[in-house]
C-alpha distance (Angstrom), angle and dihedral (degrees) to the residues before:
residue distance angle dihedral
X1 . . .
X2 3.54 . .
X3 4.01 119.1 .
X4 4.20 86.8 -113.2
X5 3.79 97.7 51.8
X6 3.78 89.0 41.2
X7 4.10 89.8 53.7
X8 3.93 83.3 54.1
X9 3.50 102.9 57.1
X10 3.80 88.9 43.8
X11 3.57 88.1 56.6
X12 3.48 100.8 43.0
X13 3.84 92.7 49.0
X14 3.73 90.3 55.9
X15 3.84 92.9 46.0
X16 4.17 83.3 58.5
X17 4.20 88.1 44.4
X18 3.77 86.6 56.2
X19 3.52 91.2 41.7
X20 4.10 94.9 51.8
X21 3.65 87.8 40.9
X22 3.95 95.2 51.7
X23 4.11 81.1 46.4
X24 3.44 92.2 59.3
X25 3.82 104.2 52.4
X26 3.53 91.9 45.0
X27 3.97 82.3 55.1
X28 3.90 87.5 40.7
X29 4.06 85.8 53.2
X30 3.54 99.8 39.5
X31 3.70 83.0 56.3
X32 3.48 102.0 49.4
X33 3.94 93.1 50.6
X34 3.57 92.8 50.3
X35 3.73 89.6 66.7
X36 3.41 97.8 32.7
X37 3.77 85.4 70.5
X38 3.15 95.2 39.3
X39 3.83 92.4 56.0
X40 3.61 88.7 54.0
X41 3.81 94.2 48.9
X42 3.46 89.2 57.3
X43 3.76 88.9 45.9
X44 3.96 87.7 58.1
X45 3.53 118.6 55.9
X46 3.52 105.0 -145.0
X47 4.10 88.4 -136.4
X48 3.47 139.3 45.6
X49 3.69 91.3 -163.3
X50 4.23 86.4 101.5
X51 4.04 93.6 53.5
X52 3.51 83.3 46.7
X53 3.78 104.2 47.8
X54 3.92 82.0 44.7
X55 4.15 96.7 60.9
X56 3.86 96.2 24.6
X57 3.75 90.8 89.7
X58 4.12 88.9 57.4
X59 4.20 93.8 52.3
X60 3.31 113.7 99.6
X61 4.19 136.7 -158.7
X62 3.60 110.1 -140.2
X63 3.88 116.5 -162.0
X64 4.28 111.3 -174.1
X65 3.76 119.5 -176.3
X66 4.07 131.4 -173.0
X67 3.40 130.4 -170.5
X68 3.80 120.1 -121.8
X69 3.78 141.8 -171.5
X70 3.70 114.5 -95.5
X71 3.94 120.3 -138.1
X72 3.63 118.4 -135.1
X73 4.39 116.1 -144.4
X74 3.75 129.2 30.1
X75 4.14 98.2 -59.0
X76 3.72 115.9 155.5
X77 4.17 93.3 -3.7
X78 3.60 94.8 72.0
X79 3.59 130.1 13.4
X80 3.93 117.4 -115.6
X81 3.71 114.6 -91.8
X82 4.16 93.1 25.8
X83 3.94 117.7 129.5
X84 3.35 96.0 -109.8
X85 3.51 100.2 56.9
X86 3.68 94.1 89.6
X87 3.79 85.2 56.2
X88 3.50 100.7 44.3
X89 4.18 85.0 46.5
X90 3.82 87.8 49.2
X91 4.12 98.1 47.9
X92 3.58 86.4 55.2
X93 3.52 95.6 53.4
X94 3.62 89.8 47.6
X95 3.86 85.2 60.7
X96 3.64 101.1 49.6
X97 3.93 98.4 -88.1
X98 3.57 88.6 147.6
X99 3.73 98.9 169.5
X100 4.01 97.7 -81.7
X101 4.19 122.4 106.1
X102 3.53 104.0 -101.5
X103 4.09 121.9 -160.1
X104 3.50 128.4 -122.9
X105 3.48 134.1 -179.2
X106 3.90 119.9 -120.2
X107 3.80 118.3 -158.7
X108 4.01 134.7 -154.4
X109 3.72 135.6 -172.3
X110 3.87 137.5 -140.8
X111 3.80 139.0 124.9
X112 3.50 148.7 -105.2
X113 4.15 149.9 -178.0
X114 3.82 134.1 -120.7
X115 3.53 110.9 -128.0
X116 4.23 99.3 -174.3
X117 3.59 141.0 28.8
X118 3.60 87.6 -112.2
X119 3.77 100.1 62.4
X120 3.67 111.1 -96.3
X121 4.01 102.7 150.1
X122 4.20 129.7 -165.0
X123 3.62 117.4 -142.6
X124 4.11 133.7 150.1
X125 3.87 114.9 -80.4
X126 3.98 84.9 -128.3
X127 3.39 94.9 60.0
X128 3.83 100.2 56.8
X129 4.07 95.8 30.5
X130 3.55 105.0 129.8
X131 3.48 103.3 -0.2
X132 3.93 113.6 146.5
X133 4.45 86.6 -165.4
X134 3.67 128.9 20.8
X135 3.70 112.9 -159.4
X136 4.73 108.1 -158.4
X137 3.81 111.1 -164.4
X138 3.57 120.7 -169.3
X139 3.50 129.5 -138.0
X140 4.39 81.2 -101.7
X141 2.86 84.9 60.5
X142 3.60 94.7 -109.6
X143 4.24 127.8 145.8
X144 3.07 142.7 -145.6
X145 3.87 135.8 170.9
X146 3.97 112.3 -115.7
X147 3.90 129.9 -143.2
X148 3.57 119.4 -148.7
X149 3.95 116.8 -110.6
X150 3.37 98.5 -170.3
X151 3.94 139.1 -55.1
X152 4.19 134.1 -129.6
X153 4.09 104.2 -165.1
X154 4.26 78.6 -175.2
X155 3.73 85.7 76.6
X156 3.17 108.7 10.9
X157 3.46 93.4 -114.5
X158 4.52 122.2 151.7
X159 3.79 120.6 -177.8
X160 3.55 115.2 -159.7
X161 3.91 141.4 -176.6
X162 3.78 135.5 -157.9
X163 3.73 119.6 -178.0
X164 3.99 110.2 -128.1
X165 3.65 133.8 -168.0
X166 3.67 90.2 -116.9
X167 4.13 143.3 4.1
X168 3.69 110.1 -57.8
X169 4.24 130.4 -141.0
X170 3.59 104.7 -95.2
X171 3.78 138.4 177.9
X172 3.72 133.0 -130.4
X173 4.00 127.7 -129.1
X174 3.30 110.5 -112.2
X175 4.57 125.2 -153.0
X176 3.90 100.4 -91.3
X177 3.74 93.7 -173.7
X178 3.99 83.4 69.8
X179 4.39 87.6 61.1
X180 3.33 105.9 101.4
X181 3.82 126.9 -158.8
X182 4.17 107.1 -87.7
X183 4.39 89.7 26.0
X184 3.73 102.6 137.2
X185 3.78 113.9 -116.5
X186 3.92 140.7 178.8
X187 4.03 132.4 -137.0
X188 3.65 118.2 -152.7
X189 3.81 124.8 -166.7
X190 4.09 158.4 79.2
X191 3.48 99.7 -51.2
X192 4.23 108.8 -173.7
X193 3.69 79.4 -18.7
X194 3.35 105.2 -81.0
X195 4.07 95.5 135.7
X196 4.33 135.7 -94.3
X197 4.06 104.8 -16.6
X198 3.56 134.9 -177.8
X199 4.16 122.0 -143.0
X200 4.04 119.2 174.6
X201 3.97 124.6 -154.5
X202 3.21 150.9 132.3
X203 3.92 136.8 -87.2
X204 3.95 102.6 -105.7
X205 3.33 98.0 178.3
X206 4.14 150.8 -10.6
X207 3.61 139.6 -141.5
X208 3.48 93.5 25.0
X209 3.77 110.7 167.8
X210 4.00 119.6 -155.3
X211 3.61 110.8 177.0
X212 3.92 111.5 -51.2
X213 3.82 131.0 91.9
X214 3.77 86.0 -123.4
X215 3.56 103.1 48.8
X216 3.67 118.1 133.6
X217 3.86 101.5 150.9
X218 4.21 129.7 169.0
X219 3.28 109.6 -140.1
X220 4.23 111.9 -139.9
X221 3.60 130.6 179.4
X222 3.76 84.2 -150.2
X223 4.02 103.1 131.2
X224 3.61 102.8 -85.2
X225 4.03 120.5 176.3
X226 3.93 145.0 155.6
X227 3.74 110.1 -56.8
X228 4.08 89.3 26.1
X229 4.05 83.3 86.3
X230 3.74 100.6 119.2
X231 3.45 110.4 21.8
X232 4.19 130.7 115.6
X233 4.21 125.9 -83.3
X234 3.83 94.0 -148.7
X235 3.90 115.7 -167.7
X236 3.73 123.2 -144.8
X237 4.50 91.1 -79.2
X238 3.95 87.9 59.6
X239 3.91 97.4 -108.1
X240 3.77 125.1 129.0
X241 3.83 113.5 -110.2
X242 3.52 91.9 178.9
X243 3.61 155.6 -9.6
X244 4.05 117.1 -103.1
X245 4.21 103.9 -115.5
X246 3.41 116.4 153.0
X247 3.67 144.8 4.7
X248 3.91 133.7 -162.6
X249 3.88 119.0 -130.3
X250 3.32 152.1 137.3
X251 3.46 109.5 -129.3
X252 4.08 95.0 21.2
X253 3.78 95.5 -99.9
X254 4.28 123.3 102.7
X255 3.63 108.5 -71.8
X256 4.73 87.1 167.0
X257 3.51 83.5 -89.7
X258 4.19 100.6 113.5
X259 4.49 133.4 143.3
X260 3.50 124.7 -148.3
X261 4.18 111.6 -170.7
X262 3.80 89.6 -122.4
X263 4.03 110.6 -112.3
X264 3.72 99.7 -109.8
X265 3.41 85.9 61.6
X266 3.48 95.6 50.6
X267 4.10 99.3 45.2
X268 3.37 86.7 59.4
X269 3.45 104.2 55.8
X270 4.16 89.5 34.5
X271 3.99 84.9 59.8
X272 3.81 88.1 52.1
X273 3.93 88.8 43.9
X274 3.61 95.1 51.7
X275 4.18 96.8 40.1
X276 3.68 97.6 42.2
X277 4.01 116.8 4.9
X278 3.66 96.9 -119.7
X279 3.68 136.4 46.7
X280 4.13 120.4 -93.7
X281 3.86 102.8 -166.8
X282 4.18 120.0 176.7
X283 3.72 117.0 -95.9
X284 3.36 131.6 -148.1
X285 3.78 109.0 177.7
X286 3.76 104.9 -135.1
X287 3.71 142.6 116.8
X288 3.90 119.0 -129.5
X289 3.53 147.3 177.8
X290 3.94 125.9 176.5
X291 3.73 126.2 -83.4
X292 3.79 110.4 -110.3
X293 3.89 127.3 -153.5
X294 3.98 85.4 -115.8
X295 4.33 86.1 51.6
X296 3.47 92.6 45.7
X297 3.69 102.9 44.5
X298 4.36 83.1 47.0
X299 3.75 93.7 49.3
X300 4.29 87.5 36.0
X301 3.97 94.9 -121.6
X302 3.64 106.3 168.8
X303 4.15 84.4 -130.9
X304 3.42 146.5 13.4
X305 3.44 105.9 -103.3
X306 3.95 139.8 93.4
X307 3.76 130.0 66.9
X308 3.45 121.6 -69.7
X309 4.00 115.0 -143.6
X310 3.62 115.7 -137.5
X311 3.74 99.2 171.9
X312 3.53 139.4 15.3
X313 4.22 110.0 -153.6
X314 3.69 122.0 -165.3
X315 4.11 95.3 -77.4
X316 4.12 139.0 96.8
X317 3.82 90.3 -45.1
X318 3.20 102.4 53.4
X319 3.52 95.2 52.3
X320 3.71 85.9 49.4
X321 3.64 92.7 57.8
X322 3.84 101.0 -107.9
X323 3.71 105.1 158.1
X324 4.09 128.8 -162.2
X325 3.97 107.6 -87.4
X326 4.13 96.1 32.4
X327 4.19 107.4 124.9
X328 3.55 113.0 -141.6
X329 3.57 106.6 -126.3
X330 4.20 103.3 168.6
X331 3.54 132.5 20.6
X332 4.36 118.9 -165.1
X333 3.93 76.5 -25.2
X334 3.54 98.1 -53.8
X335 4.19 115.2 133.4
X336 3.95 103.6 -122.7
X337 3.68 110.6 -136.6
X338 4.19 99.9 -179.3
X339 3.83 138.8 -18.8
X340 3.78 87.1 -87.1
X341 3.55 101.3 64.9
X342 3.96 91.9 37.9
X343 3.86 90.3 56.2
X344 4.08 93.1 49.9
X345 3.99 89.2 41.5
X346 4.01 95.1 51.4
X347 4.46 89.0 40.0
X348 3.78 84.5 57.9
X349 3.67 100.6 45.5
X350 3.91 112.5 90.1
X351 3.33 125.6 -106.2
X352 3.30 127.7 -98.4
X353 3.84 86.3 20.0
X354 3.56 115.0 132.5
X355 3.78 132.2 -133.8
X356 3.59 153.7 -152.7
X357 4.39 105.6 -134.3
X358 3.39 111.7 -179.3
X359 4.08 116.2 -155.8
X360 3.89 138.2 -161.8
X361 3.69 105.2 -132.3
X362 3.37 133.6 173.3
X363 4.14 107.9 -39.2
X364 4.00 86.2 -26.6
X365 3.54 150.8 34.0
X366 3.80 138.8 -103.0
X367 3.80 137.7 -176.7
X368 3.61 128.9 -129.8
X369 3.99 135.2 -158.9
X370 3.38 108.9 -134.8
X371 3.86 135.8 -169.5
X372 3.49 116.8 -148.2
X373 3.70 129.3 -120.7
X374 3.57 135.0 -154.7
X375 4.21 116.2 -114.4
X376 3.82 87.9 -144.5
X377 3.28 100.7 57.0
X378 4.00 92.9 48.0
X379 4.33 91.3 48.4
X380 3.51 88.6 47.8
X381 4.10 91.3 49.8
X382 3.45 88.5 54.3
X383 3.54 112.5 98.5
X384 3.95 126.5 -123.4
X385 3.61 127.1 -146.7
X386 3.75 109.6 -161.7
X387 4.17 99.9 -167.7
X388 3.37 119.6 -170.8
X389 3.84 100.6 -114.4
X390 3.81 91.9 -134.1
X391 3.65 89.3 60.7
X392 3.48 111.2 34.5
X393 3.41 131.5 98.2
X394 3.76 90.2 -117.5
X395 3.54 129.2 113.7
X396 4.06 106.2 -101.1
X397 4.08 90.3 -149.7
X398 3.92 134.4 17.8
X399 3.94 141.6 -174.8
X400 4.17 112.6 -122.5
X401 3.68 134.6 144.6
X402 3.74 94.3 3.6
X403 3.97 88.0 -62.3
X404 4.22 127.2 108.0
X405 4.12 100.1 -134.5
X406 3.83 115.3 -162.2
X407 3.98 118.4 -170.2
X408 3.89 101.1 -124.9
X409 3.82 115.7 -93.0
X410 3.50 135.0 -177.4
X411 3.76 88.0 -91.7
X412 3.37 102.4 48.4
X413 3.98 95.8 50.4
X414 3.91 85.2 52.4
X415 3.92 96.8 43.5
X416 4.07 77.5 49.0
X417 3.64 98.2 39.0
X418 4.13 79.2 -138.8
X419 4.02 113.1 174.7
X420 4.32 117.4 -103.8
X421 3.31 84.6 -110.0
X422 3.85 99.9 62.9
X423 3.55 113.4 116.0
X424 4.56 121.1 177.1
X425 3.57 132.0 62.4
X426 3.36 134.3 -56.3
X427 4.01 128.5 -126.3
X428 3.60 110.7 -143.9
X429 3.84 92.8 163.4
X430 3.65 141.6 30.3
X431 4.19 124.3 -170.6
X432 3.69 105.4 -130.6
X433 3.42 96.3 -144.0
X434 4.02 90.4 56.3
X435 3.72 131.3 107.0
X436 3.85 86.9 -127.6
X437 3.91 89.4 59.2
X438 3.97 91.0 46.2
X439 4.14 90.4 52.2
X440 3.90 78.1 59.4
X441 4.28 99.7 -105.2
X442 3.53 101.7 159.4
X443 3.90 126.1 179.3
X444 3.92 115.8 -71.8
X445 3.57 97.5 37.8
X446 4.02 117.9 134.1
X447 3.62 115.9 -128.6
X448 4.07 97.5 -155.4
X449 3.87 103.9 163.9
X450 4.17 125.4 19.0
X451 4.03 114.5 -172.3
X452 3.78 79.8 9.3
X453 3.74 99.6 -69.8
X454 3.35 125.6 104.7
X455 3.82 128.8 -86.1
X456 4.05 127.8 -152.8
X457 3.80 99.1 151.6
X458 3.91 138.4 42.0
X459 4.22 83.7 -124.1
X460 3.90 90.0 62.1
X461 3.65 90.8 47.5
X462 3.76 93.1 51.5
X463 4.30 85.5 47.3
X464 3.77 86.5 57.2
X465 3.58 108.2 49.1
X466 3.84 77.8 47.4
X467 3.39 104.7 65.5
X468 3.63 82.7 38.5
X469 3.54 88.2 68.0
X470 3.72 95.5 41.3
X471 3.51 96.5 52.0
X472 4.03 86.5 50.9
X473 3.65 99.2 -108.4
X474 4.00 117.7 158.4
X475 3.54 95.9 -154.2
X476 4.15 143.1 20.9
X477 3.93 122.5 -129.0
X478 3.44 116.9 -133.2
X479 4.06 127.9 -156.7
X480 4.01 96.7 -147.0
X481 3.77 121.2 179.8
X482 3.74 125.8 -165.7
X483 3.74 119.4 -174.7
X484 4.14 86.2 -12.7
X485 3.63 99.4 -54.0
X486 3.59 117.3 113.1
X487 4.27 132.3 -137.9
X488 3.56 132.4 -179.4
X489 3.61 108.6 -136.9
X490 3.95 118.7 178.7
X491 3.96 123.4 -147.9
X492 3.29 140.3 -166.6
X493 3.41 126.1 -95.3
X494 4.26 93.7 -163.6
């Protein structure tokens, strides 16, 4: 063969070497892909009907009833003097309104979670507050009657126990600081009432604070809705993560915009529940407010952090020797960023525990041993004035947020045919053009808690939004009920 032809051939048979080699790979590739995906399939399941089978049995219905005066005559269905007063008047009679209040009981929905085999059960302080019987039904279908434990209206936060003839399916808490923003998660509940549902999401954001110095709140677009208040945020290992609060909406239905008290939050005060039937969080006995770039460059802090005291009451400070104007720098040798994290750090020290504070003072710094308080002690020292709004001193109505706020009078609770037992304040007004009337308040609503505490007079509602303020909040949380059932509605404070 001649050198040229012979040069050919070689070439050519390499040309089909690459060739076969090239084949392979892709083969190799193809391969690999293949069961990559199938890897992940298996990875997925493409259901969440067995996580949910698995926790159903935990998920409970909770049904609370109170009884209420009746009102006798037409009040607050017809106005006086209408044409069908007489017939309104007259149907009554017909049904032995014979002049005399007559009780009936008013009902609400929500939800809730056994945490043991022997029947302790998590729900929302706001959906058992004043109930006189709470009614749990299982997803059997079975019921019990419920006792309560032991409530915490600074989270929101009910523990409950039913006695059952056996152990019960439970759930376990789970570590919420390990959710991370996009985790899938599921919401279990009673949402309007309609019975046990199932609603998927995501985590779409953490440590989300609304209004209260314990807030620490994941924020889901898991389908949350009235009557889902209560009930478990499970992530994808079956453990609750956090406790279904709160959602933000227009018209009070689930617009993606839902809070869940994360679970560390909620162990804690559970544990507390379950030990001592109330909550016994650290306390410090200071006023704050956040250290701003203009503060700290002023007061020549190297950074804008810490807590800046604004006023020393008679408590464990003060007999410390904190003093007005001193920035909180460390707390039991933790850095403080803001007031925020100081308030949660000192609630979940223990009482009576004492402390190492170190302080910015002057052109140096000092440390301070400090004895720890408890917060419930000092609320409950403080003394309340309950005025009779007729004869205080007090403004009977006042213009905030957008809303017209009325203390509740003897008129009002007629106009509004509103039970004895109805404590808050009363809108009689809402600007149109105001965020409050876009979030769908609407005259006769109740305002019964701001900054989740409880509101009787205009005064108190002024003191919350505040210490909103001071403690650097953009917006207030309000606890409105219409017709009995309750929504949190946030506003701004801007």
């Amino acid at each position: 063969m001649k050198p040229r032809s012979m040069a050919m051939a070689k070439s050519i048979q390499t040309q089909h070497q690459l060739f076969a080699m090239r084949m392979l790979w892709l083969g190799l590739l193809t391969t690999v892909f293949v069961i990559a995906q199938t890897l992940i399939a298996q990875a997925r399941p493409e259901s969440l009907a067995p996580l949910a089978e698995a926790i159903s049995p935990s998920v409970v219905n909770i049904t609370t009833s109170t009884v209420v005066e009746g009102r006798t005559g037409p009040q607050g269905i017809v106005p006086d003097g209408s044409p069908f007063e007489d017939f309104f008047r007259e149907f009554q009679d017909r049904n032995g309104g014979n002049g005399e209040n007559r009780p009936r009981r008013s009902s609400a929905l929500g939800s809730g979670f056994v945490i043991s085999e022997d029947g302790y059960v998590v729900t929302n302080n706001h959906v058992i507050e004043g109930a006189d019987q709470i009614l749990i039904e299982f997803f059997n279908g079975d019921e019990l009657e419920a006792e309560v434990v032991g409530t915490d209206p600074n989270t929101d936060i009910a523990l409950l126990k039913v006695s059952a003839d056996g152990p019960l399916p439970f759930v376990p808490f789970g570590d919420s600081d390990t959710a991370r923003v996009g985790d899938w998660v599921i919401a279990m509940g009673n949402p309007l009432g309609q019975g046990f549902s199932v609603s998927a999401g995501i985590v779409s954001a953490r440590n989300r604070a609304l209004s209260g110095s314990y807030d620490d709140y994941i924020q889901t677009d898991a389908a949350i809705n009235r009557g889902n208040s209560g009930g478990p945020l499970f992530n994808m290992d079956g453990e609750v993560i956090g406790v279904n609060t709160a959602i933000l909406s227009p018209n009070g239905g689930s617009i993606g915009i839902g809070f869940s008290m994360a679970s560390n939050v909620v162990t804690r005060v559970v544990d507390q529940l379950r030990e001592f039937g109330e909550t016994r969080r650290g306390w410090l006995g200071v006023r704050i407010q956040d250290v701003t770039p203009d503060v700290a460059e002023a007061m020549g802090l190297e950074s804008a952090s810490g807590a800046l005291v604004t006023d020393v009451p008679d408590g464990p400070a003060k007999d410390a020797g904190l003093e007005a104007g001193d920035v909180i720098l460390t707390f039991d040798g933790v850095d403080v960023e803001d007031t925020r994290g100081l308030v949660r750090q000192v609630g979940n020290t223990d009482v009576g525990k004492t402390v190492r504070v170190l302080v910015h003072r002057g052109e140096g710094t000092q440390t301070f041993r400090i004895t720890l308080g408890r917060r419930e002690d000092a609320e409950r020292a403080v003394p309340v004035v309950m005025d009779n709004p007729e004869e205080s001193e007090e403004p009977i109505q006042q213009e905030v947020l957008g809303l017209t706020i009325s203390v509740i009078t003897d008129e009002l609770r007629s106009e509004l045919v509103l039970p004895e037992a109805t404590e808050g304040l009363v809108v009689v007004d809402v600007d149109e053009t105001s965020e409050a009337f876009e979030k769908g308040l609407r005259a006769g609503d109740v305002i019964t808690e701001a900054g989740q505490q409880k509101v009787m007079s205009l005064s108190e509602l002024d003191d919350r939004i505040a210490e909103a303020k001071e403690a650097g909040r953009k917006s207030l949380l309000l606890l409105v009920r219409r017709g009995g059932d309750p929504r949190f509605v946030a506003l701004g404070l801007e």
